[in-house]
Biopython code that builds the backbone (N, CA, C, O; Angstrom):
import numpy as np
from Bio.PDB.StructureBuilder import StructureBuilder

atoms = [
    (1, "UNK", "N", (0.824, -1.203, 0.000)),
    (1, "UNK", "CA", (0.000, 0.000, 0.000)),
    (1, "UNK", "C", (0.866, 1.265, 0.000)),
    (1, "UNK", "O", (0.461, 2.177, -0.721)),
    (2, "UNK", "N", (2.032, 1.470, 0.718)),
    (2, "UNK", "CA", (2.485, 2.293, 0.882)),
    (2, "UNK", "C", (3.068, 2.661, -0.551)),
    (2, "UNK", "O", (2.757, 3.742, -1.050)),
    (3, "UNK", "N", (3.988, 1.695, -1.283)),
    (3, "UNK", "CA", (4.407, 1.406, -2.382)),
    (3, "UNK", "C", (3.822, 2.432, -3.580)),
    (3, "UNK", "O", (4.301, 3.230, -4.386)),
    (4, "UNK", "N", (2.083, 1.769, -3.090)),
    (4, "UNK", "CA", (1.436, 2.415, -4.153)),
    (4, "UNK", "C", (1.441, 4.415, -4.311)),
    (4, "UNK", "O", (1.448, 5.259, -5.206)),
    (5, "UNK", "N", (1.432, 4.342, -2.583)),
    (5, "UNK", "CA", (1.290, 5.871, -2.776)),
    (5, "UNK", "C", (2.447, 6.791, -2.925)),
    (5, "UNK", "O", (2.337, 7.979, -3.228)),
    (6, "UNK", "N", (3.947, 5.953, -2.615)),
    (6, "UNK", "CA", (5.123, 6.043, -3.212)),
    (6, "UNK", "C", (4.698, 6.823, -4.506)),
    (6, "UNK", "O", (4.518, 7.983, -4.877)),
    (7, "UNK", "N", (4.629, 5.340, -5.061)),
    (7, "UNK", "CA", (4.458, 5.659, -6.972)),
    (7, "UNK", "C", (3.378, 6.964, -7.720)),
    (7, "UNK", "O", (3.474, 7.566, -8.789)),
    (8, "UNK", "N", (2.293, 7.042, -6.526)),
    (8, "UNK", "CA", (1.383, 7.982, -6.981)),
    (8, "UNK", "C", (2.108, 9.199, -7.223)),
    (8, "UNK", "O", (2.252, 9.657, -8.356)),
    (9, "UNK", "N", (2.550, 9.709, -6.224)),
    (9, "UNK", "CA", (3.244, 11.191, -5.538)),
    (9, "UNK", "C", (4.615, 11.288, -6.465)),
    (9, "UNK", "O", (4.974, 12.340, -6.992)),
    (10, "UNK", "N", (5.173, 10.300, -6.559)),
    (10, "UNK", "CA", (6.211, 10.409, -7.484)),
    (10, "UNK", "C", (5.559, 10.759, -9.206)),
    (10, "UNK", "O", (5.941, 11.804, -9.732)),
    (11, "UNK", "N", (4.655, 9.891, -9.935)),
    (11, "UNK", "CA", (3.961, 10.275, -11.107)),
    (11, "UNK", "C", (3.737, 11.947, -11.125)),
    (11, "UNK", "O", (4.075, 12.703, -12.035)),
    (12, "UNK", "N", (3.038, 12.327, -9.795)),
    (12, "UNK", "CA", (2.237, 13.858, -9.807)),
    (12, "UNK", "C", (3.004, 14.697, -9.438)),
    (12, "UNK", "O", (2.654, 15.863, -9.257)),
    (13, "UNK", "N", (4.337, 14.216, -9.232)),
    (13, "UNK", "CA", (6.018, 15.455, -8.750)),
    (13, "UNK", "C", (5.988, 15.285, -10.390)),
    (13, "UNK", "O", (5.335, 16.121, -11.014)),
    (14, "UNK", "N", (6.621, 14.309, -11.068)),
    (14, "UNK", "CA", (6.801, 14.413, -12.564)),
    (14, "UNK", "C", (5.871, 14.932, -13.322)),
    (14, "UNK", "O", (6.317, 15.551, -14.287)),
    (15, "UNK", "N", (4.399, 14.883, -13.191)),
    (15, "UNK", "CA", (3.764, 15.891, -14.464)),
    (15, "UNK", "C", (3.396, 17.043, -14.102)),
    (15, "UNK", "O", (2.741, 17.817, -14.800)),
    (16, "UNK", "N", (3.861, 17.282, -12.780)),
    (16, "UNK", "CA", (3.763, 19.025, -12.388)),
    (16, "UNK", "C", (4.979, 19.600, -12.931)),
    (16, "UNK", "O", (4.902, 20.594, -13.654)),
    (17, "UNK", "N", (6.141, 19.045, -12.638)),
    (17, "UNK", "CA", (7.165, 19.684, -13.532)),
    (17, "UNK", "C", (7.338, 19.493, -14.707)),
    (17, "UNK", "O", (8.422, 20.026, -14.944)),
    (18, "UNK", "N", (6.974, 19.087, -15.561)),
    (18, "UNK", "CA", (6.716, 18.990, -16.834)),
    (18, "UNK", "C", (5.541, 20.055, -16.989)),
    (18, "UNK", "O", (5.908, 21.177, -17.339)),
    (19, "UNK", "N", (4.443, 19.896, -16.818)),
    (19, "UNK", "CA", (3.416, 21.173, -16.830)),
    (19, "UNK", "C", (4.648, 22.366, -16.852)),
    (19, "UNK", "O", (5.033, 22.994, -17.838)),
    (20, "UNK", "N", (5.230, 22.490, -15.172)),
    (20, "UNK", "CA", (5.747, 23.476, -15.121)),
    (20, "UNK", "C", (6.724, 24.138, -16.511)),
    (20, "UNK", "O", (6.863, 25.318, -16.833)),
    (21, "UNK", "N", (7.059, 23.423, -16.879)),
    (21, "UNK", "CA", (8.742, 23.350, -17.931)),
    (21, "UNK", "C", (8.230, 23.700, -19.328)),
    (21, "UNK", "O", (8.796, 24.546, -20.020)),
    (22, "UNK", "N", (6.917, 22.888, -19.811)),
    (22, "UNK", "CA", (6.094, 23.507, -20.761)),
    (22, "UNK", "C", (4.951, 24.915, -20.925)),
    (22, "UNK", "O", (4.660, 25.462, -21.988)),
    (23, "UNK", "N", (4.501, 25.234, -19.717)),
    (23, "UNK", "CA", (4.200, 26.658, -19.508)),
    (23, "UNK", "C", (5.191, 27.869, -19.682)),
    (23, "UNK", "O", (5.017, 29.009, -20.111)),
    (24, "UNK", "N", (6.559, 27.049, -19.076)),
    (24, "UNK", "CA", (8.014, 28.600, -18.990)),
    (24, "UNK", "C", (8.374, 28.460, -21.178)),
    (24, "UNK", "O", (8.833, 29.385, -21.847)),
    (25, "UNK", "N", (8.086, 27.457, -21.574)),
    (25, "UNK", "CA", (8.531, 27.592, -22.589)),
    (25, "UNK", "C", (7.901, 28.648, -23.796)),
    (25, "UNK", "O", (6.722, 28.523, -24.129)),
    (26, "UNK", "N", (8.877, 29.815, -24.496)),
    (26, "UNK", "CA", (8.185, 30.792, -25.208)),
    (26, "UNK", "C", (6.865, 29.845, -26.370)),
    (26, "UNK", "O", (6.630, 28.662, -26.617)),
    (27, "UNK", "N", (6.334, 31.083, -26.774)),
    (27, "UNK", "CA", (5.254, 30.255, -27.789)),
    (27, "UNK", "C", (5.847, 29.940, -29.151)),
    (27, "UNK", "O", (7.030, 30.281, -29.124)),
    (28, "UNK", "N", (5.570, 29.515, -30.139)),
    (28, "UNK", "CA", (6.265, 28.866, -31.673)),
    (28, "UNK", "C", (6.246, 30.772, -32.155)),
    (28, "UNK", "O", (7.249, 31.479, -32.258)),
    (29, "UNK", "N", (5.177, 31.093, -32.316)),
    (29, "UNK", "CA", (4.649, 32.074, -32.500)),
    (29, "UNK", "C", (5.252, 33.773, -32.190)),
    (29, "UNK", "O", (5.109, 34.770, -32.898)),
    (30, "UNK", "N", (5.722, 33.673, -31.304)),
    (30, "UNK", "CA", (5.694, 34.642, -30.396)),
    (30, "UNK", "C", (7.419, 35.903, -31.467)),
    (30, "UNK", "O", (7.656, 37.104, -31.336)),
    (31, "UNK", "N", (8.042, 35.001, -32.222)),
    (31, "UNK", "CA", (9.343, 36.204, -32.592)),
    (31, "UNK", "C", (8.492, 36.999, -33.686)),
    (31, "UNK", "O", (8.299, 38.184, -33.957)),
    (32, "UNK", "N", (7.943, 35.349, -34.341)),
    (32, "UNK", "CA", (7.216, 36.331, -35.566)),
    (32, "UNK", "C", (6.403, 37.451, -35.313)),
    (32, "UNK", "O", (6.667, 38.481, -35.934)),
    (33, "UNK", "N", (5.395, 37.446, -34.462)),
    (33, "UNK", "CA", (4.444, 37.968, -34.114)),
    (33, "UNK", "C", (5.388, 39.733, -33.142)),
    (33, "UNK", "O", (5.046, 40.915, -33.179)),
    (34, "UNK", "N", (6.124, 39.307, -32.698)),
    (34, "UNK", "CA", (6.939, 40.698, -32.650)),
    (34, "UNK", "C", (7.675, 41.222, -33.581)),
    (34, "UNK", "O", (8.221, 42.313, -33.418)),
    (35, "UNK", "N", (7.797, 40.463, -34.767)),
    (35, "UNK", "CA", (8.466, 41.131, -35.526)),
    (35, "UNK", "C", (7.555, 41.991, -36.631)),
    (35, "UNK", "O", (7.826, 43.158, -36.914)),
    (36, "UNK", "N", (6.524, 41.312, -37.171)),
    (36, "UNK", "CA", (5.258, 41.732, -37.334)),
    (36, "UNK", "C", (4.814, 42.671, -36.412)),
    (36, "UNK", "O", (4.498, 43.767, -36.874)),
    (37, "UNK", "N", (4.703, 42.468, -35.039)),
    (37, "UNK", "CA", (4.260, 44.022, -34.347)),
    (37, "UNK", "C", (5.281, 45.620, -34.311)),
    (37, "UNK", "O", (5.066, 46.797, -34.022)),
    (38, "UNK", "N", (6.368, 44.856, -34.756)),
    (38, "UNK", "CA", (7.429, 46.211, -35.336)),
    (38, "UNK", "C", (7.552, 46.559, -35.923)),
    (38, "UNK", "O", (8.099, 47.660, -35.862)),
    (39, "UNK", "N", (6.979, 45.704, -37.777)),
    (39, "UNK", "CA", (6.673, 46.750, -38.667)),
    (39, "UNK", "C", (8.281, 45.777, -39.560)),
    (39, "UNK", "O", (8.931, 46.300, -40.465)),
    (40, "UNK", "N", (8.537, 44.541, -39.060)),
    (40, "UNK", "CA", (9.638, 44.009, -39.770)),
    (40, "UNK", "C", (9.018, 42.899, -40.529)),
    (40, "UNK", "O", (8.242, 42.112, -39.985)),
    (41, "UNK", "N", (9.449, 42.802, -42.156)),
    (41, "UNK", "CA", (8.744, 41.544, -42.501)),
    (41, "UNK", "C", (9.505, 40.520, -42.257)),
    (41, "UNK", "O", (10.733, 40.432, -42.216)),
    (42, "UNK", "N", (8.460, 39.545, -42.056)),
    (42, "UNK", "CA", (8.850, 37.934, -41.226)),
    (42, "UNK", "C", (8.853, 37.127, -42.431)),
    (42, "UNK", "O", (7.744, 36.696, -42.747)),
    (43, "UNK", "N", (9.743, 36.842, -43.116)),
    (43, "UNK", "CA", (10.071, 36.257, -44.417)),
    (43, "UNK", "C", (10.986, 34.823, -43.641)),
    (43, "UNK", "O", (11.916, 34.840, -42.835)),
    (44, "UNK", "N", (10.351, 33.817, -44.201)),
    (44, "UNK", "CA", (11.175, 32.182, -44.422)),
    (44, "UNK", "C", (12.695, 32.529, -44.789)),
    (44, "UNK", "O", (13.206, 33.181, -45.700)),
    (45, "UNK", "N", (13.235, 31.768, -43.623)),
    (45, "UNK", "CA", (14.705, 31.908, -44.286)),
    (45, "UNK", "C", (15.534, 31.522, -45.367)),
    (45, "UNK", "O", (15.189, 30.503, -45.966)),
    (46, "UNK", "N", (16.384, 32.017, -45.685)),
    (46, "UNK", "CA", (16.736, 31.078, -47.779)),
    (46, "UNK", "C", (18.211, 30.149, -47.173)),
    (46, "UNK", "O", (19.101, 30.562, -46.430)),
    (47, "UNK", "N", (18.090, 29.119, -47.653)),
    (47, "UNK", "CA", (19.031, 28.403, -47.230)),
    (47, "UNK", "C", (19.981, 28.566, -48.053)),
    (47, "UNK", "O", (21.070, 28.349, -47.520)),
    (48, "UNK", "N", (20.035, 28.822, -49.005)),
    (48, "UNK", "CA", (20.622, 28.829, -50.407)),
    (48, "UNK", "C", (22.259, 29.557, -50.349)),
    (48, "UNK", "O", (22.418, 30.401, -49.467)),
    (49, "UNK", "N", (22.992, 29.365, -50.911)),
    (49, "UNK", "CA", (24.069, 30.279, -50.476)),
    (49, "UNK", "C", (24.074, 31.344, -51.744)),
    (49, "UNK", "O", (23.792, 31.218, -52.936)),
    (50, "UNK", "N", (24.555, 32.522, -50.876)),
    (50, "UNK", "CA", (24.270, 33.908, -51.807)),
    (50, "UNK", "C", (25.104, 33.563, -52.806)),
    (50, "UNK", "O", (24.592, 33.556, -53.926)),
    (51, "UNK", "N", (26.397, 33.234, -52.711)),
    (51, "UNK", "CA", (27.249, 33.137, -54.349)),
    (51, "UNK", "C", (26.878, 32.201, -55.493)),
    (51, "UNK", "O", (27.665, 31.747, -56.323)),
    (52, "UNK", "N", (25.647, 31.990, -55.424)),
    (52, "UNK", "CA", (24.901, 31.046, -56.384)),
    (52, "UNK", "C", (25.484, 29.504, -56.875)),
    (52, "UNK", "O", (24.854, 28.817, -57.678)),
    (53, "UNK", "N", (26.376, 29.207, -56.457)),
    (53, "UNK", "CA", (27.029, 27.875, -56.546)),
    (53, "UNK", "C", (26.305, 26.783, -55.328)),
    (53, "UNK", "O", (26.701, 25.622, -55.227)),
]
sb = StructureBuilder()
sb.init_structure("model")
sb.init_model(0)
sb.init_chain("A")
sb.init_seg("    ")
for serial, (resi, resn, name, xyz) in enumerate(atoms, 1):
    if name == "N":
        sb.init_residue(resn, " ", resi, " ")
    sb.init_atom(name, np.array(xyz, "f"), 0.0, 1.0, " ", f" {name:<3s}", serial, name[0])
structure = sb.get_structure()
């Protein structure tokens, strides 16, 4: 019995910090969307190399 509530408390320490760790993390969203609120266009990056080779 005890075992069990071991294992419980241990599960609900691990998905509170995980909750926690995924809440602190910025949004996907969030550079574009300031860069767009500054008036900078948010253009896909070119992988390409500039000296055309």
């Amino acid at each position: 019995m005890l075992f069990k509530i071991v294992v419980v408390a241990l599960l609900a320490v691990i998905v509170l910090q995980l909750a926690e760790v995924l809440y602190r993390l910025p949004r996907r969203n969030a550079a574009k969307e300031a860069m767009e609120r500054d008036g900078i266009a948010a253009k896909p990056a070119d992988r390409r190399p500039e000296d055309g080779s």
